[in-house]
VOTIPA-63459 format. One record per residue (C-alpha): x, y, z; residue in three letters. Coordinates in pm, 1 decimal. Example, Ala and Ser with C-alpha at 12.3 -4.5 7.8 and 13.67 -1.06 7.14 Angstrom:
@X->1230.0, Y->-450.0, Z->780.0, res->Ala
@X->1367.0, Y->-106.0, Z->714.0, res->Ser
***
This chain:
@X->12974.0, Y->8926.2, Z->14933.1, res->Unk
@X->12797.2, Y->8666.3, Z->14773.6, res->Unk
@X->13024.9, Y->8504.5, Z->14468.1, res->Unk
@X->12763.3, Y->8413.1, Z->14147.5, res->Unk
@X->12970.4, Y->8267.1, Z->13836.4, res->Unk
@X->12821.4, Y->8287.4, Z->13479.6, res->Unk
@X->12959.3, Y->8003.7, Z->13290.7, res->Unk
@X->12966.4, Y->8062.5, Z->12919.3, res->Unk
@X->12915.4, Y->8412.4, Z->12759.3, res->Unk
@X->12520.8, Y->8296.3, Z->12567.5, res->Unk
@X->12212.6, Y->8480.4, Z->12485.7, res->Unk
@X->12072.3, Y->8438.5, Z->12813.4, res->Unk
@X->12427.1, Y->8575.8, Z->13018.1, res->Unk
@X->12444.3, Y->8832.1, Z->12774.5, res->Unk
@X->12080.4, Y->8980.6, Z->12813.6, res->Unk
@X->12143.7, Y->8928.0, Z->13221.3, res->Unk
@X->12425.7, Y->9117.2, Z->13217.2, res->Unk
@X->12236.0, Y->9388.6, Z->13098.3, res->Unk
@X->12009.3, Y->9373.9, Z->13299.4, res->Unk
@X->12239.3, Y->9394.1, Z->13635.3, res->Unk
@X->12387.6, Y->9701.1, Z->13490.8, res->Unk
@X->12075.7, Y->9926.8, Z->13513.3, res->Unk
@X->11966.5, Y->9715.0, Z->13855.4, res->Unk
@X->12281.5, Y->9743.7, Z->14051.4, res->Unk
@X->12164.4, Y->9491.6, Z->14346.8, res->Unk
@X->12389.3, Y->9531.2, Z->14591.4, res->Unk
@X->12612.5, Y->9242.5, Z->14805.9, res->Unk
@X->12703.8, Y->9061.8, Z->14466.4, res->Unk
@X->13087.7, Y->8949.2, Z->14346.4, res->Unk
@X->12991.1, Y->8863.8, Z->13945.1, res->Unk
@X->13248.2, Y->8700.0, Z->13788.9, res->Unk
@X->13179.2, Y->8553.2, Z->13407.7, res->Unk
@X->13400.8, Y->8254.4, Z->13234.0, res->Unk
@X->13407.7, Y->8300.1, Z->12858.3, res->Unk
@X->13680.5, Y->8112.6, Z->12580.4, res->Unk
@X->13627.4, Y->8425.0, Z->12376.9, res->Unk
@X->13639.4, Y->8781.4, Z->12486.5, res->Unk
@X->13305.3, Y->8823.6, Z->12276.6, res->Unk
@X->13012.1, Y->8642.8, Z->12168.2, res->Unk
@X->12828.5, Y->8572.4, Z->11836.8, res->Unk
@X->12453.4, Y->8660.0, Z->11752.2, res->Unk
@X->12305.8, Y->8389.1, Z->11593.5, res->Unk
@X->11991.7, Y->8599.7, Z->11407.2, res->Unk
@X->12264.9, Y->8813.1, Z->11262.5, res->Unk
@X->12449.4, Y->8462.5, Z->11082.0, res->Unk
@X->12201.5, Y->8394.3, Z->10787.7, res->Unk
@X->12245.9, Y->8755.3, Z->10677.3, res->Unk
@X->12601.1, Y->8792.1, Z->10700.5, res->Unk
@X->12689.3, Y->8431.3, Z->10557.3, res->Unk
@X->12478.8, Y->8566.0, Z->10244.1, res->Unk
@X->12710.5, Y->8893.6, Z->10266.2, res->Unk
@X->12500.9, Y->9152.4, Z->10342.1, res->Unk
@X->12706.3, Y->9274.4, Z->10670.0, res->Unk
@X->13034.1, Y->9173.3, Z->10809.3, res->Unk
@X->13148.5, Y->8971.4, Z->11017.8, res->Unk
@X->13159.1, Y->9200.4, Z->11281.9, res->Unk
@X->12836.2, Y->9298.3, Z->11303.7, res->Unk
@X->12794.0, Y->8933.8, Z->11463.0, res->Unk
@X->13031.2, Y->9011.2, Z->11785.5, res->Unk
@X->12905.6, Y->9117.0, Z->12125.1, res->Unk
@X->13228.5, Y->9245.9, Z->12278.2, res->Unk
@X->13192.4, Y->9089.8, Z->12682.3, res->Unk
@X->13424.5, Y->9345.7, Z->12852.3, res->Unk
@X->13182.9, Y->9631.9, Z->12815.7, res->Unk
@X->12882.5, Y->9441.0, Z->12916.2, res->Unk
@X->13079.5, Y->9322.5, Z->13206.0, res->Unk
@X->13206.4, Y->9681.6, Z->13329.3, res->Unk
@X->12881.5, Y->9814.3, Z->13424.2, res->Unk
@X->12782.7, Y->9576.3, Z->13676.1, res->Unk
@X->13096.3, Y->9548.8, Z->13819.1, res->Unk
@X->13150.8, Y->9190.0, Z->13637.8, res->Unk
@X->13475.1, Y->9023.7, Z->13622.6, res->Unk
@X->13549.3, Y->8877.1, Z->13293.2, res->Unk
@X->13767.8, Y->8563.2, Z->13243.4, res->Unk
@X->13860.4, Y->8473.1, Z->12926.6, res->Unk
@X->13905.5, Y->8099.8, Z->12905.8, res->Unk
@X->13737.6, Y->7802.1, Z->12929.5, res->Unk
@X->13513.3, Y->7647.2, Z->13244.4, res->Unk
@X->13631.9, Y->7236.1, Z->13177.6, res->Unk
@X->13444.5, Y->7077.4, Z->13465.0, res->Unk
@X->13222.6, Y->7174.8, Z->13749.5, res->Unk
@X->13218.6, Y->7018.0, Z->14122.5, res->Unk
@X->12865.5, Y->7169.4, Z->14234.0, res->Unk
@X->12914.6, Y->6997.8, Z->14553.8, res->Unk
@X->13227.7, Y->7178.6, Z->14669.2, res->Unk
@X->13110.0, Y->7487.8, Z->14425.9, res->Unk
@X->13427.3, Y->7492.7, Z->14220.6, res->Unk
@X->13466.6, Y->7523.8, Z->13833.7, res->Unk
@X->13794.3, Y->7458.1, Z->13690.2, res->Unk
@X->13902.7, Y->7637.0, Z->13399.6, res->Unk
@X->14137.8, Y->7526.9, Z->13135.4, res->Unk
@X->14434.8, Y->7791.5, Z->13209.8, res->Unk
@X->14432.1, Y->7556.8, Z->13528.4, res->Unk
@X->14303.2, Y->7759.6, Z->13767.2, res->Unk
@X->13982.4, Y->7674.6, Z->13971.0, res->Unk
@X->13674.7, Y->7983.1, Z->14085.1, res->Unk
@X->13451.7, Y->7907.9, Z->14401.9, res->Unk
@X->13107.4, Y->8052.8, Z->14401.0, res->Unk
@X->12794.5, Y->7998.6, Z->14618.1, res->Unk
@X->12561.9, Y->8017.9, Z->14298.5, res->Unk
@X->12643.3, Y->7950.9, Z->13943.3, res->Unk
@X->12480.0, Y->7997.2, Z->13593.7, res->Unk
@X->12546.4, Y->7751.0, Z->13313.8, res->Unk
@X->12480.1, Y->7887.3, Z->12968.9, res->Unk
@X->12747.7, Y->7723.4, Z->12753.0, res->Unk
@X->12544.9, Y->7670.8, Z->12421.3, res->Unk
@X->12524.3, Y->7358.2, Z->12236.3, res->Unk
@X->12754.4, Y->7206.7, Z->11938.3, res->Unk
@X->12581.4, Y->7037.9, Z->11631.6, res->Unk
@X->12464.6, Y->6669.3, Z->11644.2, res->Unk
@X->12631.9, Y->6469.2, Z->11408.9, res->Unk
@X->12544.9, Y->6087.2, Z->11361.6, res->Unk
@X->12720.9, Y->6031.1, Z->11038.8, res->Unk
@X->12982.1, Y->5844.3, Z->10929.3, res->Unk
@X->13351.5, Y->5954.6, Z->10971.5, res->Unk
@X->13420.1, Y->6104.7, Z->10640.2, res->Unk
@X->13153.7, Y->6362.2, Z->10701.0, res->Unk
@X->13242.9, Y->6426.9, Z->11033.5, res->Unk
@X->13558.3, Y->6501.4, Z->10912.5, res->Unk
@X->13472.5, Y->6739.9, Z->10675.0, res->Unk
@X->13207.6, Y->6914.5, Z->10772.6, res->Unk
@X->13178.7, Y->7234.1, Z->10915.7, res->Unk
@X->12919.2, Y->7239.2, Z->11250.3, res->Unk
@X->12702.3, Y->7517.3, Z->11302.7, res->Unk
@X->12768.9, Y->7548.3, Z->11624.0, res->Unk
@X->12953.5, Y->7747.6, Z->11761.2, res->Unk
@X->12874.3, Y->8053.3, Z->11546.8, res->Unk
@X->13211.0, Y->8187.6, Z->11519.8, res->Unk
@X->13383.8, Y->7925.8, Z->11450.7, res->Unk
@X->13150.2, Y->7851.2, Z->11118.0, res->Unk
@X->13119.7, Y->8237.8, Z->11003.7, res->Unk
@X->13533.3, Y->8205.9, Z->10990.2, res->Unk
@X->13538.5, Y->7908.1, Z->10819.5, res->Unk
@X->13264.4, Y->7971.4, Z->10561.4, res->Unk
@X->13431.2, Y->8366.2, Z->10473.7, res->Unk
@X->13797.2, Y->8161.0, Z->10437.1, res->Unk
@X->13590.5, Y->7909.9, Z->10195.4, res->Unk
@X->13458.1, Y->8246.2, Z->10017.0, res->Unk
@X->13790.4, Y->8368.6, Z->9935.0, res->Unk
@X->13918.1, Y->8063.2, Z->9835.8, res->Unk
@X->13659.2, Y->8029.1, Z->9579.7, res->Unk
@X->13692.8, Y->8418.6, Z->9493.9, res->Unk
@X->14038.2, Y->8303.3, Z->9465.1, res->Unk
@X->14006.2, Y->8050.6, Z->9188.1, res->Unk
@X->14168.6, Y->7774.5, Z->9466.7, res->Unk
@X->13829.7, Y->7551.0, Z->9501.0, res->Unk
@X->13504.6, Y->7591.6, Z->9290.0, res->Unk
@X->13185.6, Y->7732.1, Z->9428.8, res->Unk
@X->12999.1, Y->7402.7, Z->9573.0, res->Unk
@X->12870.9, Y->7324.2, Z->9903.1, res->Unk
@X->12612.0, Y->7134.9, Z->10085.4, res->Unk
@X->12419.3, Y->7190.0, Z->10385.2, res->Unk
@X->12352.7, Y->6833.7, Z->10600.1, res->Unk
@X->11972.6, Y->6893.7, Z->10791.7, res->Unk
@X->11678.0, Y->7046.3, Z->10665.1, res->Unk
@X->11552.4, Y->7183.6, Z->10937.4, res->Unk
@X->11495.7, Y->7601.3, Z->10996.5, res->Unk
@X->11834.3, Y->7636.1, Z->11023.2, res->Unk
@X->11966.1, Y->7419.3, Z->10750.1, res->Unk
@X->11724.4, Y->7581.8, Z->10498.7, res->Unk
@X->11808.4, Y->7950.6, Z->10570.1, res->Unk
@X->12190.8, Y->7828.1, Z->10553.7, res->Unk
@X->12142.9, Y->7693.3, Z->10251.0, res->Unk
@X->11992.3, Y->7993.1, Z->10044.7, res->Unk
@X->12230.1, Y->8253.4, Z->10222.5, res->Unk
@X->12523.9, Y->8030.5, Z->10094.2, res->Unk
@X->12394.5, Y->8038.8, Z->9774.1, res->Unk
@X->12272.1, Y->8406.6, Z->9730.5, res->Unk
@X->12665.6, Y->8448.4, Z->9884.9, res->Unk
@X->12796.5, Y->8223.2, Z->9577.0, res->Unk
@X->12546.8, Y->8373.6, Z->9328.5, res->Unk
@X->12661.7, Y->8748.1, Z->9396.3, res->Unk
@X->13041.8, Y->8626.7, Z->9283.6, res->Unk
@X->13231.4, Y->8718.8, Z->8992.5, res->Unk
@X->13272.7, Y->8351.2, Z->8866.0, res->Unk
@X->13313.2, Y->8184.4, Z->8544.9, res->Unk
@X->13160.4, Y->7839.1, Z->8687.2, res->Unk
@X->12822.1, Y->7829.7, Z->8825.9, res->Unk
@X->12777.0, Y->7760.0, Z->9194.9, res->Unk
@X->12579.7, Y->7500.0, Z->9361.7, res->Unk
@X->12453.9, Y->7454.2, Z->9691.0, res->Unk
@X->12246.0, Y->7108.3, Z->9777.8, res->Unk
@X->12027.2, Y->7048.3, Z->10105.9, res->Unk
@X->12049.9, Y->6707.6, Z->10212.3, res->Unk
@X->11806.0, Y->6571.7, Z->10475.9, res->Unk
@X->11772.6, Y->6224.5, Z->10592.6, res->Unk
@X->11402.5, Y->6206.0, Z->10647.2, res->Unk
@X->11148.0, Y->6248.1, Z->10396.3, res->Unk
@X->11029.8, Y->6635.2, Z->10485.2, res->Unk
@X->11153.2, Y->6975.4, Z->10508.0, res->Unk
@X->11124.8, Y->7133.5, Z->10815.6, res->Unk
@X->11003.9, Y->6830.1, Z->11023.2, res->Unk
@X->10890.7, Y->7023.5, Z->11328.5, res->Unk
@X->10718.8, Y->7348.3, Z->11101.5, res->Unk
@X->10391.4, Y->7358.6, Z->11002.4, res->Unk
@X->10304.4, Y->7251.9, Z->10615.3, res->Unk
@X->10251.0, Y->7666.2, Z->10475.0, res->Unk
@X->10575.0, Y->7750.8, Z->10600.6, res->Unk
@X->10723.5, Y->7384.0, Z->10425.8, res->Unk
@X->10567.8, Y->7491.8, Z->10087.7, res->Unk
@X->10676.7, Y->7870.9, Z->10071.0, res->Unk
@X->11077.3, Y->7747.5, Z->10178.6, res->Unk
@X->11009.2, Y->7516.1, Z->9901.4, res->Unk
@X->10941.4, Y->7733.7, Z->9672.6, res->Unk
@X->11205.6, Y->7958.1, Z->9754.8, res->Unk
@X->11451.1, Y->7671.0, Z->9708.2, res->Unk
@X->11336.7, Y->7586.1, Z->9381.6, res->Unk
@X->11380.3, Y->7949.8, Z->9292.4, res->Unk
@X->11712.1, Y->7982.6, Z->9431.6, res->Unk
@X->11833.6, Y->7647.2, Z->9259.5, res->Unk
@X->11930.7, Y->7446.1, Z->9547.8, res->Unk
@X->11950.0, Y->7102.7, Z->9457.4, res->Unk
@X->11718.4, Y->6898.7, Z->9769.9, res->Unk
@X->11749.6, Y->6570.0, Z->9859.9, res->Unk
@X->11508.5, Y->6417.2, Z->10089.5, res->Unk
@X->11513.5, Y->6088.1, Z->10242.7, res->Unk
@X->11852.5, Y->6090.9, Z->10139.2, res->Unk
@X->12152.8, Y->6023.0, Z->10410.3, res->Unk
@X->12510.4, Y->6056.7, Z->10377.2, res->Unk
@X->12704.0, Y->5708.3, Z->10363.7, res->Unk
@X->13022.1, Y->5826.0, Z->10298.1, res->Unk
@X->13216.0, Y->6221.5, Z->10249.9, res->Unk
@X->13572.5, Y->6327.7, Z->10127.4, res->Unk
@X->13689.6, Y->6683.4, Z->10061.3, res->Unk
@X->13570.6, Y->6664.7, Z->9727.1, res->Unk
@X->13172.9, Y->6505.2, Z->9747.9, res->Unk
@X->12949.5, Y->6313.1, Z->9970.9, res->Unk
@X->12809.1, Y->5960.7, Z->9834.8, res->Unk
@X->12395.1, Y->5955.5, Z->9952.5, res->Unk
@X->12289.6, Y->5603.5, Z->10017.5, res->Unk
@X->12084.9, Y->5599.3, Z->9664.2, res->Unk
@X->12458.5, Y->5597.8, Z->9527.4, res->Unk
@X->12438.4, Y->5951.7, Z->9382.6, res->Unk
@X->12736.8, Y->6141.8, Z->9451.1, res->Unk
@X->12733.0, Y->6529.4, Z->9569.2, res->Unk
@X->12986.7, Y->6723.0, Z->9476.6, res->Unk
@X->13071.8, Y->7014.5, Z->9777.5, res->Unk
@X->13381.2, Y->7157.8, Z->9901.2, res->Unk
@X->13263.8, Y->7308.8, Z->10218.9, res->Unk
@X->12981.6, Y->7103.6, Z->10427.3, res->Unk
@X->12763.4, Y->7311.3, Z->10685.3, res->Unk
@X->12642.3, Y->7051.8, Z->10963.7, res->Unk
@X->12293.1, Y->7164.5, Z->11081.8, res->Unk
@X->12162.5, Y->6818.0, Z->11227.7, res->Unk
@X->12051.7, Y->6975.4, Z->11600.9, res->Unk
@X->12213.6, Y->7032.6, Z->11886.6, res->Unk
@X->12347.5, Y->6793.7, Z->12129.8, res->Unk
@X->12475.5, Y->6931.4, Z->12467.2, res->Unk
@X->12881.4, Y->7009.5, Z->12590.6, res->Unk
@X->13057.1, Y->6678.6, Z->12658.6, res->Unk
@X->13174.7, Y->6802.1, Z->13006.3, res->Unk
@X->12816.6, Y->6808.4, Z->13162.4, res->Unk
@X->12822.8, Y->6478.1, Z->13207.7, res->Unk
@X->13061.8, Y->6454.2, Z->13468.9, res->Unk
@X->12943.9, Y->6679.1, Z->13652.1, res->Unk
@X->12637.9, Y->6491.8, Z->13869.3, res->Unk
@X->12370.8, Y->6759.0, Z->13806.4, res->Unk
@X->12076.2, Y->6593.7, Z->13699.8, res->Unk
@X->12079.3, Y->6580.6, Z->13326.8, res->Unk
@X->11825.9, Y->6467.1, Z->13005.1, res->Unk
@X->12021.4, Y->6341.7, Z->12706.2, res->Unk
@X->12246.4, Y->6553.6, Z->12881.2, res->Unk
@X->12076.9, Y->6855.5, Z->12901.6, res->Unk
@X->12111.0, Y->7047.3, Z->13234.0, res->Unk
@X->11715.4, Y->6931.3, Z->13351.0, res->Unk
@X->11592.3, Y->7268.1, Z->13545.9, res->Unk
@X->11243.6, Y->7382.6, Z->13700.9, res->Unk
@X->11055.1, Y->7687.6, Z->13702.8, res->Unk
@X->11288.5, Y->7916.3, Z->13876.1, res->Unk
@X->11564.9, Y->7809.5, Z->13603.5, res->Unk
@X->11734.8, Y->7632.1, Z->13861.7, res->Unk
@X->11888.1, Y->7265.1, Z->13881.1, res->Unk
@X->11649.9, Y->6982.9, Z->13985.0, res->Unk
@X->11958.5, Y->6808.7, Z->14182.9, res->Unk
@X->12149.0, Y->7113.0, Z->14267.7, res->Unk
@X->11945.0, Y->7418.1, Z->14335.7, res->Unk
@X->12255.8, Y->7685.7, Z->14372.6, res->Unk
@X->12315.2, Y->7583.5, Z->14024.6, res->Unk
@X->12120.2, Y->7769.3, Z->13726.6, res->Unk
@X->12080.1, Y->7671.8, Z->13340.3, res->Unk
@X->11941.3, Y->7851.7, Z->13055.2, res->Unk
@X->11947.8, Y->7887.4, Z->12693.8, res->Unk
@X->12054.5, Y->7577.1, Z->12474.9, res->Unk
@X->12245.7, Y->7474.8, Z->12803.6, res->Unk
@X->11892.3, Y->7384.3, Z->12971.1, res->Unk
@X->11634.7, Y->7127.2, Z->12942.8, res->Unk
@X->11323.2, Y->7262.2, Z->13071.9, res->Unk
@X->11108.4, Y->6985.8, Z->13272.0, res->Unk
@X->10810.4, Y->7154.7, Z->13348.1, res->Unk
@X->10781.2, Y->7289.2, Z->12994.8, res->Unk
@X->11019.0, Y->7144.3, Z->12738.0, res->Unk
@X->11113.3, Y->7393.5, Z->12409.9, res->Unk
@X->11319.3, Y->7342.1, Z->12163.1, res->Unk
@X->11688.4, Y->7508.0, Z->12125.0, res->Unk
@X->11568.3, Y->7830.6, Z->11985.7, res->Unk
@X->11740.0, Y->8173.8, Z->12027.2, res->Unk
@X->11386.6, Y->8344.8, Z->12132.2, res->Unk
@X->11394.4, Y->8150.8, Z->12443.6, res->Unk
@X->11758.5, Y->8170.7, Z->12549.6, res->Unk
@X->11706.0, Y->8585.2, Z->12530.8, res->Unk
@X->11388.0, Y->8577.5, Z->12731.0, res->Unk
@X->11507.2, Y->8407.3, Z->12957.7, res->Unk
@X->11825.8, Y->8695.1, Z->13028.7, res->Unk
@X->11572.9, Y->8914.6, Z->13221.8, res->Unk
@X->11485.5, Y->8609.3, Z->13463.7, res->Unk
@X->11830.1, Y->8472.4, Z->13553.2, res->Unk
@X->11868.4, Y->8847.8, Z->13575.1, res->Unk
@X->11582.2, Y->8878.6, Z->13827.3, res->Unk
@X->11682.5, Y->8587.8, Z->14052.3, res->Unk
@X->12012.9, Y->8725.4, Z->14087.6, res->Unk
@X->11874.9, Y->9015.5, Z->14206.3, res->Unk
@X->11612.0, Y->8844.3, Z->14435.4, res->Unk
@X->11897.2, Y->8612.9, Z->14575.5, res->Unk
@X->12090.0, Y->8950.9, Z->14639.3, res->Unk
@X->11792.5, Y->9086.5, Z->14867.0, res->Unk
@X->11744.1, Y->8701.4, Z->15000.0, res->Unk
@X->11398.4, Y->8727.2, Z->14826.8, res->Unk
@X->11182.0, Y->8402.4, Z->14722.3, res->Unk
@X->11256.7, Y->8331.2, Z->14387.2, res->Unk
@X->10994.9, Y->8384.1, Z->14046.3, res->Unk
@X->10899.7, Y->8167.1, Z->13791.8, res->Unk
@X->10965.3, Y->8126.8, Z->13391.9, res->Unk
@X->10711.7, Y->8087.5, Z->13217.2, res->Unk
@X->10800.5, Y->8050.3, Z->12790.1, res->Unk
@X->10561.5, Y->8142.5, Z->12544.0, res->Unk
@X->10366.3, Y->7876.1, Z->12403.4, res->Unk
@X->10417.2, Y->8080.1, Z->12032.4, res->Unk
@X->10598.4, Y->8321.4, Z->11925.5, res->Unk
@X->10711.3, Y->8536.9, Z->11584.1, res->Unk
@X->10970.1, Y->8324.1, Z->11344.9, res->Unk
@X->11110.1, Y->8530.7, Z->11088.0, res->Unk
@X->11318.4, Y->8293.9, Z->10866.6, res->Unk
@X->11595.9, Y->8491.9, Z->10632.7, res->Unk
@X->11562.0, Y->8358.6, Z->10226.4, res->Unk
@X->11974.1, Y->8453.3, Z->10132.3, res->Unk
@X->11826.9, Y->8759.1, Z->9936.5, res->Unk
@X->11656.8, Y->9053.0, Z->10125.1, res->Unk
@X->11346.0, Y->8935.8, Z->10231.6, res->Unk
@X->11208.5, Y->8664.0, Z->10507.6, res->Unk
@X->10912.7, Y->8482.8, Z->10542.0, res->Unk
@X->10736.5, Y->8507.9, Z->10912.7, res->Unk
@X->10537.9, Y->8241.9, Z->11059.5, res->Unk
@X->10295.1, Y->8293.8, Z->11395.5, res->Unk
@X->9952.9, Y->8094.3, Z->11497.3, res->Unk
@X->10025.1, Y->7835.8, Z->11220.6, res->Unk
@X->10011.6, Y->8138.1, Z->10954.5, res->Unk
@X->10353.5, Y->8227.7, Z->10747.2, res->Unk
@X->10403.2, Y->8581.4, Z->10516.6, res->Unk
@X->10608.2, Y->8625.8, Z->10220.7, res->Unk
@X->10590.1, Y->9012.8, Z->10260.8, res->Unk
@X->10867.7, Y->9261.6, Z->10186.3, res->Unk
@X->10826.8, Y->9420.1, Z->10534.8, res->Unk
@X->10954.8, Y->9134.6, Z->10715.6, res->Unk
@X->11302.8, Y->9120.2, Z->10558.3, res->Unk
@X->11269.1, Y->9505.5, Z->10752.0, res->Unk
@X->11166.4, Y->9377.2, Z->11063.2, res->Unk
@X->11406.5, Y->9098.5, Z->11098.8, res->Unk
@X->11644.2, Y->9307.1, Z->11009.8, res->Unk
@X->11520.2, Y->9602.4, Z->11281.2, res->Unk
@X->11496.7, Y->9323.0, Z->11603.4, res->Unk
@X->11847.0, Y->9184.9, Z->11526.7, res->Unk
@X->12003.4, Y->9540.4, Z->11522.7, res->Unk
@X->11791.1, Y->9669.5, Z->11802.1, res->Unk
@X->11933.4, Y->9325.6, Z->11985.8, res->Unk
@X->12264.1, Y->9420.5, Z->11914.6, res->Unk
@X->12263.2, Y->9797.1, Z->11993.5, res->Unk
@X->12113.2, Y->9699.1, Z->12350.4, res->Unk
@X->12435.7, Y->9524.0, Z->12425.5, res->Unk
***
């Protein structure tokens, strides 16, 4: 039996898992390492930070994706990885051989800020962690114990469909005081990697939603109460969202695969450049031969590959390639029920895509 460990319970593990259900390849002892017995959707977060489902409807329980492919589930923490002996230790202290292993442990937010905002904000990532955080600072509010301001640090896709779902949230309130939600971004545009329709249509949805933007603006100093900008205005917010980018799990480092800025650097086949019995997808992965950014999109398409080269290494078969889309459809949520989409450098303001977001991030959901 040939061992393959799945390190971290992503996108890409989740959609692979799937996939080995249905093809059953035979010779294979799966085991996956997860700190959480399930796993958070991030196209489902805008929607239910602006309230319109429940927490819940964010989870991907592991256990019964695991069951069908004959997957054993740990739930803890993989805390360091020896790909030259082919041993991951865990943090319950125990360590798992394997002859191949997949890393797909996410990323955590990128925060270059001083301390007080580190200390107070909230990162992103991981998902979980932020949905419980913002719903405790929602009932605090409801609650009467803090008022309804917050701030979101990083304009960029993420940062502005954060910021309008925490204000439609604060909006829909019973309150006496009225909320207010700021987007603060450190360089002089919105969206500094979108294209300039899709910048003036999030604008304009700002404006409409009253979120106070700051551009060019960066944080100096934070306390529980406000942040201080470096023009010397002062923001008041009582719970900070950090969406400033992804930097990679601290742990990588030691482990001698070949990294960039600590990325796990793979090819083609999704495999390590330095270590080829070691794969890496989703956020977990640098891509050398095509390099994408830490979208979602790509961490699900690539599910059915890392799914594929399991199989092929099952049936000692030459492995395929990956090959990511050069465009594809980005549906951004606006707090309220509708989204714009953007494709081929064109973005729509229709009611219809609020719909299809909404149908793809079900339909992901009901296929796990």
């Amino acid at each position: 039996m040939t061992r393959i460990l799945l390190i971290g319970g992503g996108h890409t593990h989740v959609v692979a898992l799937r996939r080995l259900a249905s093809m059953k390849p035979a010779g294979l002892d799966i085991h996956l390492v997860s700190p959480e017995p399930s796993t958070s959707y991030s196209g489902l977060l805008p929607g239910h930070i602006a309230g319109h489902w429940p927490r819940t409807d964010l989870e991907i329980p592991l256990a019964p994706l695991c069951h069908p492919s004959g997957t054993t589930l740990h739930t803890t923490r993989a805390i360091s990885l020896d790909p030259s002996a082919r041993i991951a230790g865990l943090d319950d202290g125990r360590e798992l051989a394997f002859e191949y292993a997949s890393l797909d442990i996410g990323a955590i937010a990128a925060v270059d800020a001083p301390d007080g905002l580190v200390s107070v904000g909230v990162p992103v990532k991981p998902l979980g962690p932020f949905a419980d955080q913002w719903s405790a600072f929602v009932s605090s509010v409801e609650a009467g114990a803090n008022p309804p301001c917050a701030a979101v640090i990083g304009a960029g896709t993420a940062g502005v469909e954060l910021a309008l779902s925490m204000k439609h949230r604060l909006d829909k309130l019973d309150l006496t005081a009225r909320p207010k939600v700021a987007l603060i971004e450190r360089g002089e545009v919105l969206l500094p990697d979108g294209n300039a329709s899709m910048r003036r249509q999030l604008e304009k949805e700002l404006n409409r939603a009253c979120v106070t933007v700051y551009k060019g603006e960066p944080v100096v100093d934070a306390d529980e109460t406000l942040m201080r900008l470096a023009s010397g205005e002062s923001v008041p917010a009582r719970f900070v969202a950090l969406a400033t980018g992804a930097r990679p799990q601290s742990w990588l480092a030691g482990t001698g695969l070949a990294l960039n800025d600590g990325f796990v650097s793979v090819g083609p086949t999704l495999q390590s450049i330095s270590h080829p019995h070691i794969f890496a997808c989703g956020d977990t992965a640098h891509l050398t031969f095509s390099p994408r950014p830490k979208a979602g999109v790509f961490a699900v398409r690539q599910g059915a590959v890392l799914a594929e080269q399991i199989g092929r290494l099952a049936a000692n078969r030459a492995l395929s390639e990956y090959h990511p889309q050069t465009d594809y459809l980005k549906l951004v949520s606006l707090g309220r029920r509708r989204a714009i989409a953007e494709k081929w450098g064109v973005s729509l303001n229709l009611p219809g895509m609020w719909s299809l977001k909404r149908h793809i991030d079900f339909d992901f959901m009901k296929d796990n």
